[in-house]
MARBATOR-191135 format. One line per field, with one value per residue (C-alpha): residue number from 1; residue in three letters; x, y negated, z. Coordinates in Angstrom, 1 decimal, always signed. Layout:
N
seq <- (NUM; ...) .
type <- (ALA; ...) .
c1 <- (X; ...) .
c2 <- (Y; ...) .
c3 <- (Z; ...) .
//
This chain:
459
seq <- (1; 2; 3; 4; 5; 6; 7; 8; 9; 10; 11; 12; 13; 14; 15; 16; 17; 18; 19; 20; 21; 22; 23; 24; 25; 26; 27; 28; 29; 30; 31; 32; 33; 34; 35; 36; 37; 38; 39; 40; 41; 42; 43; 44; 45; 46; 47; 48; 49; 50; 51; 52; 53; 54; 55; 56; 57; 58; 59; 60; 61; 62; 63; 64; 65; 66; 67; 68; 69; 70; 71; 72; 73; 74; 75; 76; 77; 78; 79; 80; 81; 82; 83; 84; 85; 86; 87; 88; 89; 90; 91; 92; 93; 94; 95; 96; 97; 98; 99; 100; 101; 102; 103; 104; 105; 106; 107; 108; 109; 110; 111; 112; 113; 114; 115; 116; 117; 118; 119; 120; 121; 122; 123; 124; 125; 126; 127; 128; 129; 130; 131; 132; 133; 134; 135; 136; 137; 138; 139; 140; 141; 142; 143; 144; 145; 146; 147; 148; 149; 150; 151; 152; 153; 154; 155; 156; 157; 158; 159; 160; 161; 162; 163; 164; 165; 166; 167; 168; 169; 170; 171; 172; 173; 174; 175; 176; 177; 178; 179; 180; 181; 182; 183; 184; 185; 186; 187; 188; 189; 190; 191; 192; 193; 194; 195; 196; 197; 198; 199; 200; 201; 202; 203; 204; 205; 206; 207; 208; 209; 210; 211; 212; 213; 214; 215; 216; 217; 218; 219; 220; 221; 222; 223; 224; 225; 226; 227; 228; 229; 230; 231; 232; 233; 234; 235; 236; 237; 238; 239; 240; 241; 242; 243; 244; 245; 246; 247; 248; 249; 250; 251; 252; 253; 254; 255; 256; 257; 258; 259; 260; 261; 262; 263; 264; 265; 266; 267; 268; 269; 270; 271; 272; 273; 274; 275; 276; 277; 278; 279; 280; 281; 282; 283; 284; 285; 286; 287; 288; 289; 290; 291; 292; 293; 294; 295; 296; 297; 298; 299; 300; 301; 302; 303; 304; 305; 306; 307; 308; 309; 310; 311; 312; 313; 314; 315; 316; 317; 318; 319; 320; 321; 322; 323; 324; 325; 326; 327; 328; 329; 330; 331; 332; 333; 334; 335; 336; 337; 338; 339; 340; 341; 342; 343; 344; 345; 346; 347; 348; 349; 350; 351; 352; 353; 354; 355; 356; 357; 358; 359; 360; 361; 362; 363; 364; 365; 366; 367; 368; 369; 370; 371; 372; 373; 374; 375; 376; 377; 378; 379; 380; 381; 382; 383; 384; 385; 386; 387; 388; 389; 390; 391; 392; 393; 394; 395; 396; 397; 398; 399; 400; 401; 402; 403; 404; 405; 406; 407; 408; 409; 410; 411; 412; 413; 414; 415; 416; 417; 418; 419; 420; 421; 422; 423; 424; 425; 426; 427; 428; 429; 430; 431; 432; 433; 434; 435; 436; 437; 438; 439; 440; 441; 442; 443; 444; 445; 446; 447; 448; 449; 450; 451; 452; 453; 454; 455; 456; 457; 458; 459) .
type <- (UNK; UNK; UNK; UNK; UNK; UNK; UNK; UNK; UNK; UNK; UNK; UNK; UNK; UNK; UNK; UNK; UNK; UNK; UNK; UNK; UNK; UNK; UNK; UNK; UNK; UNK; UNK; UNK; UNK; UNK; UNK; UNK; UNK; UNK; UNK; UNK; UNK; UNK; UNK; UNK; UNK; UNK; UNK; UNK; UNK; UNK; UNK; UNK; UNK; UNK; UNK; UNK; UNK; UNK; UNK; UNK; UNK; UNK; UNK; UNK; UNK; UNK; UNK; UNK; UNK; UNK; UNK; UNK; UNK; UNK; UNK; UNK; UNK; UNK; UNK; UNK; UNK; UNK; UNK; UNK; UNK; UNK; UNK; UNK; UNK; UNK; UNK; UNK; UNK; UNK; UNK; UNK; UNK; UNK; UNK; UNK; UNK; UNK; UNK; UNK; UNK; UNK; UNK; UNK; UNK; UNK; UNK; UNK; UNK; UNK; UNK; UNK; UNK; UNK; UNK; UNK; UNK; UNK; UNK; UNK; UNK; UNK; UNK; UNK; UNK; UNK; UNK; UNK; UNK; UNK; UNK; UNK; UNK; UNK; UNK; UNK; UNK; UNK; UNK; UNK; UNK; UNK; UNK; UNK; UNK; UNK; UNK; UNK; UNK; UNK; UNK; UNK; UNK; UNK; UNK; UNK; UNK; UNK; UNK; UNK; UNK; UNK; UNK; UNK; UNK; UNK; UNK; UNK; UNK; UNK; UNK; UNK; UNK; UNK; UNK; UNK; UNK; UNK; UNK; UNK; UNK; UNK; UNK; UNK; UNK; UNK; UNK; UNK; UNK; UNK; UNK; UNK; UNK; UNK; UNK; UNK; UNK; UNK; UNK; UNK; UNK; UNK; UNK; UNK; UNK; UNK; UNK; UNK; UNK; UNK; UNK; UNK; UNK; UNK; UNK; UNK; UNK; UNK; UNK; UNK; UNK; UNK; UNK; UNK; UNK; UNK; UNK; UNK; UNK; UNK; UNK; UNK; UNK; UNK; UNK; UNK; UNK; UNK; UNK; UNK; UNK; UNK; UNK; UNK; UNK; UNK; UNK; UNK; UNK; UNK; UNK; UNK; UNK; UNK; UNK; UNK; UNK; UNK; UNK; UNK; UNK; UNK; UNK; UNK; UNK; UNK; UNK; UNK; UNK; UNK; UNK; UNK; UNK; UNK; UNK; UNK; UNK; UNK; UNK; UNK; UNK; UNK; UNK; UNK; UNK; UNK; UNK; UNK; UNK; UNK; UNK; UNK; UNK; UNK; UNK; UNK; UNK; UNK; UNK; UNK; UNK; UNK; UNK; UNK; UNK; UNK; UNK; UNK; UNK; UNK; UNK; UNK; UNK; UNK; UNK; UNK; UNK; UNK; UNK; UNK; UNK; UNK; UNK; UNK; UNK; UNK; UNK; UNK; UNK; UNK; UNK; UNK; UNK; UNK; UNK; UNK; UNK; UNK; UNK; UNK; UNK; UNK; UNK; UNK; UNK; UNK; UNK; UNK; UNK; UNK; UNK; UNK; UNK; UNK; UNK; UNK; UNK; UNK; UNK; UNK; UNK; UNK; UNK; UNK; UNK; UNK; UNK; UNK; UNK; UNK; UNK; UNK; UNK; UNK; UNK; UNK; UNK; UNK; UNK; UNK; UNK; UNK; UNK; UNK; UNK; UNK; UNK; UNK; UNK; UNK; UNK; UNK; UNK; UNK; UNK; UNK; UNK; UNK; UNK; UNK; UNK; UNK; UNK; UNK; UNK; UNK; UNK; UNK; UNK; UNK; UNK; UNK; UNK; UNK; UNK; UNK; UNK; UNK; UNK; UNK; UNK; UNK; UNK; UNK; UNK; UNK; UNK; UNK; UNK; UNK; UNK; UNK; UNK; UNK; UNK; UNK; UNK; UNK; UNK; UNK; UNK; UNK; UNK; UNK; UNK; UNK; UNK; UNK; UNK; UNK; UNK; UNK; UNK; UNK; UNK; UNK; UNK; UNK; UNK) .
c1 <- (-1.8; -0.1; -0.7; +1.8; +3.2; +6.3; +5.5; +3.4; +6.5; +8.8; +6.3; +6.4; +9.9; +11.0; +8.5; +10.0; +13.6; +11.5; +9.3; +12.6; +14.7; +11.3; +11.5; +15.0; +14.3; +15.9; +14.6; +10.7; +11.0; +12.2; +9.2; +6.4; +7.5; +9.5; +7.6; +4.7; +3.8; +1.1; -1.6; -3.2; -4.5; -8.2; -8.9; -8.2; -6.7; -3.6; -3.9; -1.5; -0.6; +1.2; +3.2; +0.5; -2.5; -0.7; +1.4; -1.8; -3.6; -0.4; +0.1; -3.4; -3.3; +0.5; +2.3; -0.1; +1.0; +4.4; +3.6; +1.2; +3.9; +6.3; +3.3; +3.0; +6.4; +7.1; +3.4; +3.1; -0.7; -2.7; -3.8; -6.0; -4.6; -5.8; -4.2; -4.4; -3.3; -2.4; -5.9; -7.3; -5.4; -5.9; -9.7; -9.7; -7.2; -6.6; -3.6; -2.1; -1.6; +0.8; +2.4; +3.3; +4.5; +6.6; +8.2; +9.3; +10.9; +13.2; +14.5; +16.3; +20.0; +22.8; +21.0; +24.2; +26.2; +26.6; +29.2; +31.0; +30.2; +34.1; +36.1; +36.2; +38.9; +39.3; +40.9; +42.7; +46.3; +47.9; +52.0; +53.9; +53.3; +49.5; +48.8; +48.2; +45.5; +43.8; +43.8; +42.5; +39.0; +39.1; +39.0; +36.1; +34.0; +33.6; +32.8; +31.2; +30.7; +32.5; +36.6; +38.1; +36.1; +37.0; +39.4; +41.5; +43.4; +46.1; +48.6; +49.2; +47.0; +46.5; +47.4; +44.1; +42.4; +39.0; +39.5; +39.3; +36.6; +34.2; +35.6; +34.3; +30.8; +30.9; +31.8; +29.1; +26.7; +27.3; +29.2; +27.5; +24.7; +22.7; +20.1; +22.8; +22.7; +25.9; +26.9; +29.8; +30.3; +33.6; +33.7; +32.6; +29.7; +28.9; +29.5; +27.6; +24.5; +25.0; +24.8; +21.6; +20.5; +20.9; +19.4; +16.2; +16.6; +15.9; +13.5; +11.5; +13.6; +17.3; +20.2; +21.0; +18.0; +19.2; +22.6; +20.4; +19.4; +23.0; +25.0; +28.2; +29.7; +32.5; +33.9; +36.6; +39.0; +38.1; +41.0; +38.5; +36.5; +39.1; +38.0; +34.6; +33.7; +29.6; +30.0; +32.6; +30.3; +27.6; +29.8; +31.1; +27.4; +27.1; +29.8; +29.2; +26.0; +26.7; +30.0; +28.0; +25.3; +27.6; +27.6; +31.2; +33.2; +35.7; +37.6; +40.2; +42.9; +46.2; +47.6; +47.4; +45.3; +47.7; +49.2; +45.4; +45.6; +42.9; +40.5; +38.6; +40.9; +38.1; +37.7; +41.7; +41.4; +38.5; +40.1; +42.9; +40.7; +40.2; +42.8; +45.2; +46.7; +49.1; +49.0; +52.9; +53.9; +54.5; +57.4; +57.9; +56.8; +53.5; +53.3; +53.3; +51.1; +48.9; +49.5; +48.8; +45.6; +44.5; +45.2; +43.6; +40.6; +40.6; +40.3; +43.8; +46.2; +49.3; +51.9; +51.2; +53.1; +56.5; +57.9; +60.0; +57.1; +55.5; +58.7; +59.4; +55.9; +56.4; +59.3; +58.0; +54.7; +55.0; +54.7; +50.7; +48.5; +46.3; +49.1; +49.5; +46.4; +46.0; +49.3; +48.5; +45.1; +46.4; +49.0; +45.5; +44.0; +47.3; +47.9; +44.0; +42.9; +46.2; +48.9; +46.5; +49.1; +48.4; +52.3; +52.8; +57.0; +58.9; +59.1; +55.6; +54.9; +57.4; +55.7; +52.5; +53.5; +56.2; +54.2; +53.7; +57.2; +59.1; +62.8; +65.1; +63.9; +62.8; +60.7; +63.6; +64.7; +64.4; +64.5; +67.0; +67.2; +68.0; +71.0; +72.6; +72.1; +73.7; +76.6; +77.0; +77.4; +79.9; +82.0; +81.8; +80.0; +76.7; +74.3; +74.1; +77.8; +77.4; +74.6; +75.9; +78.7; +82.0; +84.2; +86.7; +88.1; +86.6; +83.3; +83.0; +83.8; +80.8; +78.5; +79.3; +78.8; +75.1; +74.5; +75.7; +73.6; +70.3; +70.3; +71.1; +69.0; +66.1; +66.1; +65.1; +65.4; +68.3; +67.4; +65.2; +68.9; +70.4; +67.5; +68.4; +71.6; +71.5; +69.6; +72.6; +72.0; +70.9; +74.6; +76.2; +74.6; +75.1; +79.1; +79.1; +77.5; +79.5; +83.1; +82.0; +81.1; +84.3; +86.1; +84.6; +86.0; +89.7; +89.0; +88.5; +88.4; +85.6; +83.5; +83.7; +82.7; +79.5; +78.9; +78.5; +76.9; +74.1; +73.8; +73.2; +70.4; +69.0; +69.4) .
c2 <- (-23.8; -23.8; -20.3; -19.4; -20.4; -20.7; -23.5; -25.5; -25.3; -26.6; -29.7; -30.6; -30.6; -32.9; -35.2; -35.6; -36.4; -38.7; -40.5; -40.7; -42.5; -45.0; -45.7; -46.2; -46.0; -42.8; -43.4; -44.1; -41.0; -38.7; -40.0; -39.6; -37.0; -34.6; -31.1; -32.4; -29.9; -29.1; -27.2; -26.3; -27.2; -27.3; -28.0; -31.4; -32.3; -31.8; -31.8; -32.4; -31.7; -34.7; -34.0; -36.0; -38.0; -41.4; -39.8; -39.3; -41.9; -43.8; -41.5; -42.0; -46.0; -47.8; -45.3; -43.4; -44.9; -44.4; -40.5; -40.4; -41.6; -38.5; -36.4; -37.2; -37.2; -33.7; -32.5; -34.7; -34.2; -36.4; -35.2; -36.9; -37.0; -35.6; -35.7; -34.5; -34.2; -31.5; -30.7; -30.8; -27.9; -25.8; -25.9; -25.0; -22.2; -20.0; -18.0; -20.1; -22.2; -20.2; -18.9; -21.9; -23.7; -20.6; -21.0; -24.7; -23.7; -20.9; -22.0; -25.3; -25.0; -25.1; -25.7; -25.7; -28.0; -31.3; -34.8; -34.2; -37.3; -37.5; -37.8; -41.6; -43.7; -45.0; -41.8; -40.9; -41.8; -43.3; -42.3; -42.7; -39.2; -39.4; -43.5; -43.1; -40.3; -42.7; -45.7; -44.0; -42.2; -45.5; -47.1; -44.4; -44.7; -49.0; -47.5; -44.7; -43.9; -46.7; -46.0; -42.8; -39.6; -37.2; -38.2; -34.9; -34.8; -31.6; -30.7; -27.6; -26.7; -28.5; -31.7; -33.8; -33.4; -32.2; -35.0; -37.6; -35.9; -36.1; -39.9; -40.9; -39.4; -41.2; -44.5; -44.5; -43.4; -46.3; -49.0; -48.5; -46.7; -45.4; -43.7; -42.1; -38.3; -36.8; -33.2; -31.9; -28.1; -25.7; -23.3; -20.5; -22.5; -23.2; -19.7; -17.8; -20.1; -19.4; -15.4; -16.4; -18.4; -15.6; -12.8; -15.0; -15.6; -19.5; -19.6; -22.4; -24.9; -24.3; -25.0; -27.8; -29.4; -29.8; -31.2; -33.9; -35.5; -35.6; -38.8; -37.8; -34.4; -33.6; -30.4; -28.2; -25.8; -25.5; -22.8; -20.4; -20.7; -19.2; -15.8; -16.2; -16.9; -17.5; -19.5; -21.5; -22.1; -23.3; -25.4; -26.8; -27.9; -29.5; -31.3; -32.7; -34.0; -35.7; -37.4; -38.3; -39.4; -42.1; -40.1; -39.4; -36.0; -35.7; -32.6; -30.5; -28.0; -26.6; -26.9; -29.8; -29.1; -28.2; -25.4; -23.7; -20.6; -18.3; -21.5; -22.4; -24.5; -27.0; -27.9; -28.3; -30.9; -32.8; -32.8; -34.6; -37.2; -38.3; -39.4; -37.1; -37.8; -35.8; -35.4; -34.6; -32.9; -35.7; -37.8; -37.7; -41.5; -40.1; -36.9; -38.9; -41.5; -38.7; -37.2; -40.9; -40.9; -37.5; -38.0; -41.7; -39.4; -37.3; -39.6; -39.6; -42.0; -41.9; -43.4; -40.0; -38.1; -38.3; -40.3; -37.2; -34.4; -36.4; -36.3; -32.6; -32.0; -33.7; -32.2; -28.5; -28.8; -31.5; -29.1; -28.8; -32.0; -28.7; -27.1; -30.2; -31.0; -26.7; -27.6; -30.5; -28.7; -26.1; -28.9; -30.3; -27.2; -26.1; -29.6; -30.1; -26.3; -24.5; -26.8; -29.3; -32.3; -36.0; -36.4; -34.3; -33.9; -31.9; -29.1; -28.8; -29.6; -26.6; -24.0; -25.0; -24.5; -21.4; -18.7; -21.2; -22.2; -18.8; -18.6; -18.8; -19.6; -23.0; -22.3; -23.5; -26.5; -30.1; -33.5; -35.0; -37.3; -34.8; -33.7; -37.3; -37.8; -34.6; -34.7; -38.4; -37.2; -34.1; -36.6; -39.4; -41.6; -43.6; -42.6; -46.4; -45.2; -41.8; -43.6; -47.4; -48.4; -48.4; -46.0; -44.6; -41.3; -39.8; -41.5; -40.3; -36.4; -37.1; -38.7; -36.4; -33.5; -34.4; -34.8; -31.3; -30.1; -31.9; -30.5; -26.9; -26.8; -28.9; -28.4; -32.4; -34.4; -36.3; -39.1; -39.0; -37.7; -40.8; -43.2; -42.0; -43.1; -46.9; -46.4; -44.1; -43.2; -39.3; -38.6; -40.0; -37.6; -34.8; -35.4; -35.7; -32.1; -30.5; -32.1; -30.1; -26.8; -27.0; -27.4; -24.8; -22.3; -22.7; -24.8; -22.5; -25.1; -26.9; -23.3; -23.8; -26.9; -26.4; -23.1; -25.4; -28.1; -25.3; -24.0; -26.8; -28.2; -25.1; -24.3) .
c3 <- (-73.2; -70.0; -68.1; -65.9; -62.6; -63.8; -66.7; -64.0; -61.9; -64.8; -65.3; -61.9; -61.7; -65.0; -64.2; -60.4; -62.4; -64.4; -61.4; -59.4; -62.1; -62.5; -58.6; -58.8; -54.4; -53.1; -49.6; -51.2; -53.4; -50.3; -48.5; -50.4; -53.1; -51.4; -51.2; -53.7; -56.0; -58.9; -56.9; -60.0; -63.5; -64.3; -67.9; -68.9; -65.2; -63.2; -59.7; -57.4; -53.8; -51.8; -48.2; -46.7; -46.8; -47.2; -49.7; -51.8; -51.7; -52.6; -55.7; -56.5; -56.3; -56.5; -57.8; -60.4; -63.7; -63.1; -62.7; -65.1; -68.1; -66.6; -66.8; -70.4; -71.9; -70.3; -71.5; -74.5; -73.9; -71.9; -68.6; -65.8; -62.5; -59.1; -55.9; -52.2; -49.0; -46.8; -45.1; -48.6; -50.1; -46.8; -47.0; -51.0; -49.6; -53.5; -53.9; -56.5; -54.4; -52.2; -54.7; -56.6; -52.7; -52.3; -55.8; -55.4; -52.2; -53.8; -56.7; -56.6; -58.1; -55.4; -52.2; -50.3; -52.1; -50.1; -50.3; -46.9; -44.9; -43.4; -46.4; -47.7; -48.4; -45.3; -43.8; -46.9; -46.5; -49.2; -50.2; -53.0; -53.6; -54.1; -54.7; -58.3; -57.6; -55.2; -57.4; -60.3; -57.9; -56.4; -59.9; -61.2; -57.9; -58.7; -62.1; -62.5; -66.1; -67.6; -67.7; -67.0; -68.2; -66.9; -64.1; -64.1; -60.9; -60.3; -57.7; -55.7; -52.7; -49.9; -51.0; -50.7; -54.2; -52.3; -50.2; -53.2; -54.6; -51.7; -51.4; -55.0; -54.2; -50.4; -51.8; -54.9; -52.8; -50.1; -52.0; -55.1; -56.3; -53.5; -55.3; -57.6; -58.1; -56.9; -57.2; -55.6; -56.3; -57.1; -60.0; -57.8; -56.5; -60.8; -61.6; -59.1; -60.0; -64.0; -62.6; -61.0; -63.9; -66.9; -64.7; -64.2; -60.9; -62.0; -64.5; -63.6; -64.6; -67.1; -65.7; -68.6; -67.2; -63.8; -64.7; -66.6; -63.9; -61.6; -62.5; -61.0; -61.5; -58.5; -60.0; -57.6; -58.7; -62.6; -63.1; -62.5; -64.7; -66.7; -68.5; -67.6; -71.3; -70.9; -68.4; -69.7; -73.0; -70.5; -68.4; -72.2; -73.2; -70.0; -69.5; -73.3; -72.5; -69.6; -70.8; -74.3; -71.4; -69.7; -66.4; -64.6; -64.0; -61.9; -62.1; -60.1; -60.6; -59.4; -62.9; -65.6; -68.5; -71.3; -68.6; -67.8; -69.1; -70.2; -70.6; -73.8; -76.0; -76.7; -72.8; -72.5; -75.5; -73.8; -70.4; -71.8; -73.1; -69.9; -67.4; -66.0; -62.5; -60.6; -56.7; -55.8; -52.4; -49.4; -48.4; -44.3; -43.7; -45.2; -43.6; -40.2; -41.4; -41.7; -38.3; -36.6; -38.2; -37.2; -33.5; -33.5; -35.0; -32.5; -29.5; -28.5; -27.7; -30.3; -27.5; -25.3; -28.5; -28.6; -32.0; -32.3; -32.5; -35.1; -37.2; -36.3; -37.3; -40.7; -41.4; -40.8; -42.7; -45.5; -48.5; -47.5; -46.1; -45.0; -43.2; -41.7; -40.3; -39.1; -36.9; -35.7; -34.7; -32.8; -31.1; -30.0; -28.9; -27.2; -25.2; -24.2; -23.0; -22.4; -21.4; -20.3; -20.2; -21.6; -22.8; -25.7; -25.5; -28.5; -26.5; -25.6; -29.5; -30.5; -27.7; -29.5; -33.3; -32.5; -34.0; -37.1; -37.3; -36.8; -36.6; -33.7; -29.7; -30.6; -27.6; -25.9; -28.0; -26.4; -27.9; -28.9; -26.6; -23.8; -26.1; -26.0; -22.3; -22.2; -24.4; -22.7; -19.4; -20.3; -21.7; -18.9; -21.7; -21.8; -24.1; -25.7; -26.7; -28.3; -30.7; -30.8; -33.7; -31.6; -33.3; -30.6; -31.2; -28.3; -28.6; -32.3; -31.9; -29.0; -31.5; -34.1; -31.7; -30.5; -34.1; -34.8; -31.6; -32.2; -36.0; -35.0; -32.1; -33.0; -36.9; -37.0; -40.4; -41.0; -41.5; -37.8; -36.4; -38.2; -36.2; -33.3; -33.5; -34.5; -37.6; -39.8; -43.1; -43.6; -45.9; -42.8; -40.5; -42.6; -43.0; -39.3; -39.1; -41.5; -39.9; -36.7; -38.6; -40.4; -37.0; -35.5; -37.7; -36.2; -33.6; -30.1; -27.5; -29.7; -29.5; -25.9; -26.0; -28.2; -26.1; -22.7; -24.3; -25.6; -21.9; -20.3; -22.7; -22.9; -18.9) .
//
């Protein structure tokens, strides 16, 4: 016999699972099921109350057998149905009534968590560093269920594994399956609901339940679930079922699976089952990539940033995509409210970042072009000849000079030094660089030479 609030609250929700797969319409279901509940149980009959009147009387008529077979399997007992709309369950006005309402409302299992809308493929930016990562969600989004399970992707932080995550659920959702379950939650988010769970705080419906009815698991960060040896055992049953189920996980983590410490031997193992990708850290043609994409995102035009402050940029932050993006944020912020200039120069890009970057007076640095205009000029040259191929004695020791200034003062890669002077290979910039620091260790006139060269750019 069915007594409590609680059991009445479970019914409701398992046959909702059930009516929703049946409709196989995520919009209809929304519409006319959303905030439906059982209003009570009288004997032989189950009534319930629909958001509206429509919504009853189309509960009562199209869509009545379809609830009634949920209904059943959950009950395995054969109720009659009843079902009304909003004004009806104000006039019978009993406290059950409130009570049960109030119950549905509080205990639904992560309420927060949520696909982020912004993260897709199409702003993901693909390197050799990350492709494989992005072929293989790429691959499991077409195919939910049906290749790689689990899809285990590692790197360190801040190199786009959330970002893929939220990608797979995006594209299933509008490519694919729109009616499709999709969960995305971090082992926190997983942990502090299993807290809830065991201390009865969600007792109307278990927590294996609920994961029955998600068809693709997005799981964040699963190094910490690492210690936590209940939860792990519940995360272990769950993840079981839905990979014996057909539905797809895609997991998470700063370390590979064989190098997770402190995590049940038996999820390692089944993690590896799966496929395994690495995210590695960014190459600088990604890194500015990136940065292009960021600024088109923003509403800005990328020819008002210097080619330089994009490779400056990339240089300085391409251990962290995250990193990245926060400089390139305050860049914004700096050139739009505080500077308030269209034409985003190195320097301008350097007084932005300075507190990020540290070091030296970089404050002060300029781009390298300045420096070749400058050493041109001291030494009656054109600039087209301090960076073009002709290999007079005079015009090299300039060249190899404003190579030796633009790396000291400006901290540039090589290989952007080496584009800046007819396309030269990064070894060739860097022998350059260290012929003038060996120099300058005997050489006295040089020292004066580097010491008015450094005024005058920085004057």
């Amino acid at each position: 016999m069915i007594n409590s609030i609680s059991e009445i609250t479970k019914i409701w929700d398992k046959a909702l699972i059930k009516i929703n797969k049946s409709l196989n319409d995520a919009n209809l279901f929304n519409s006319f099921f959303e905030g439906s509940y059982i209003y009570e149980i009288k004997g032989d009959t189950i009534v319930v109350a629909a958001n509206s009147s429509l919504a009853a009387v189309l509960m009562g008529s199209k869509y009545h057998a379809i609830i009634q077979e949920a209904i059943s399997e959950v009950t395995e007992s054969n109720f009659n149905l009843e079902f009304l709309g909003p004004d009806e369950t104000e006039k019978a006005g009993t406290s059950q009534t409130t009570t049960v309402k109030k119950e549905v409302k509080e205990v639904k299992y992560f309420e927060k968590a949520k696909v982020n809308p912004k993260l897709t493929f199409d702003n993901f930016v693909v390197g050799s560093f990350n492709r494989e990562a992005s072929q293989a969600s790429l691959l499991i989004a077409k195919n939910p269920g049906k290749m790689f399970n689990p899809l285990f992707i590692y790197s360190n932080s801040g190199l786009g594994k959330t970002h893929l995550l939220h990608s797979v659920g995006n594209y299933i959702v509008t490519e694919g399956n729109p009616n499709a379950k999709i969960l995305y939650i971090t082992a926190n988010d997983f942990v502090e609901e299993y807290v809830k769970y065991v201390r009865a705080e969600r007792d109307h419906q278990s927590l294996k339940d609920f994961f029955a009815g998600v068809d693709v698991l997005l799981f964040d960060d699963v190094q910490f679930l690492a210690d936590k040896v209940k939860t792990e055992e519940m995360f272990f049953y769950i993840y079981s079922r839905m990979i014996n189920d057909g539905k797809q996980i895609v997991i998470t983590s700063d370390k590979q699976p064989n190098e997770l410490q402190n995590l049940e031997e038996r999820l390692v193992t089944r993690f590896n089952q799966g496929l395994v990708v690495k995210i590695d850290e960014p190459d600088t043609n990604t890194c500015v990539q990136i940065l292009q994409k960021k600024i088109e995102a923003n509403g800005l035009d990328i020819n008002n940033f210097d080619s330089a402050v994009l490779d400056f940029f990339a240089d300085k932050f391409s251990k962290n995509v995250r990193e990245l993006e926060g400089a390139l944020n305050r860049l914004i912020f700096y050139v739009v409210s505080l500077k308030q200039t269209s034409v985003v120069t190195l320097d301008v890009a350097i007084e932005a970042v300075q507190s990020l970057v540290g070091g030296k007076q970089i404050v002060s640095m300029l781009n390298e072009a300045k420096i070749i205009n400058i050493v041109a000029d001291y030494y009656n040259l054109t600039p087209s000849q301090v960076t073009g191929k002709i290999r007079n004695g005079q015009i090299v020791m300039a060249r190899h000079i404003a190579m030796y200034l633009i790396r000291s003062l400006l901290d540039l890669p090589l290989k952007r030094i080496g584009a800046s002077f007819g396309g030269r290979d990064h070894t060739t910039v860097m022998s350059a660089i260290e012929k003038v620091d060996k120099e300058l260790k005997t050489n006295e006139a040089l020292k004066t030479v580097i010491s008015d060269l450094t005024k005058r750019i920085k004057g």
